[in-house]
N, C-alpha and C positions, 0 to 999 in steps of 0.2 A: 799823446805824441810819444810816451813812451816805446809803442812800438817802431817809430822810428830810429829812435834812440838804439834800441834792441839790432838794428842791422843797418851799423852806418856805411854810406857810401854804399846801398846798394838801393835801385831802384825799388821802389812798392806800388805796384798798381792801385787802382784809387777804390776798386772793390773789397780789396785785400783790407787795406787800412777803412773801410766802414763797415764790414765784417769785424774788423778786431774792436775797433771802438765802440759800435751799438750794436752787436750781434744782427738779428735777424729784425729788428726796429727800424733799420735804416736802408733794406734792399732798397734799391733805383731811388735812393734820393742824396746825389753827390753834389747838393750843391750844400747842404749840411758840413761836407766836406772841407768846403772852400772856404765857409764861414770861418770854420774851427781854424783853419791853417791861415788864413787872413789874420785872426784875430791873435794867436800863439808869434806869428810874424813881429804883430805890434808890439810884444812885450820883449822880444830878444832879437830884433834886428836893428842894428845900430843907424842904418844909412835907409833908404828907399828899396835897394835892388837887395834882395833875398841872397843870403850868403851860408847862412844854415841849415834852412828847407829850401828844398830848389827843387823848383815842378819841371817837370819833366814832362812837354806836350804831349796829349791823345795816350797817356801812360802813367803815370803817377806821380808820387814826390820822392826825394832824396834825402836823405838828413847826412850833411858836410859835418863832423864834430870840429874841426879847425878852423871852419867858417871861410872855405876858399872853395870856391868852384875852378873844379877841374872840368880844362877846356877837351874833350872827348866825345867820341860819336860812341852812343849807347850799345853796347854789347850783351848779345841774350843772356848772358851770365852772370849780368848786373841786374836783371830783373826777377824778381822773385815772383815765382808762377800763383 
C-alpha cells in the first residue's frame, strides 16, 4: 500500500495498483486486490466506514493521509492513468 502512500489524494485505478504490487502475477485477478485492501482496512481504520483508503466505485482506491473524505465528484485529474 505503499504505493498509495506515494500519491495521496489522488485516485489509482485498481490495475495500476496490482501491477505495482504483483507485477505481472496478478493480471485479471482483482479480487487479490480487495483482499489486500480489506485486510490493511483492518489494521488502520479506526470505525467501520474507510477514512484512509476510499474505493472509489468501477475505478480504484484513494489513500486520505488526514483520514477525511472529501465530499467531491471525481475529476480526470485525480486519476492516474
Amino acid at each position: 500500500m505503499v504505493y498509495l502512500a506515494k500519491h495521496p489524494s489522488r485516485i489509482i485505478r485498481h490495475q495500476k495498483l496490482v501491477s505495482a504490487i504483483w507485477a505481472a502475477d496478478a493480471a485479471g485477478q482483482p479480487e487479490r486486490l480487495r483482499v489486500l485492501v480489506g485486510q490493511v482496512r483492518k489494521k488502520i481504520e479506526l470505525k467501520d466506514t474507510p477514512h484512509y483508503i476510499v474505493t472509489e466505485p468501477w475505478i480504484g482506491y484513494r489513500f486520505e493521509p488526514a483520514g477525511e473524505v472529501p465530499s467531491f465528484q471525481v475529476q480526470p485529474n485525480q486519476v492516474e492513468p
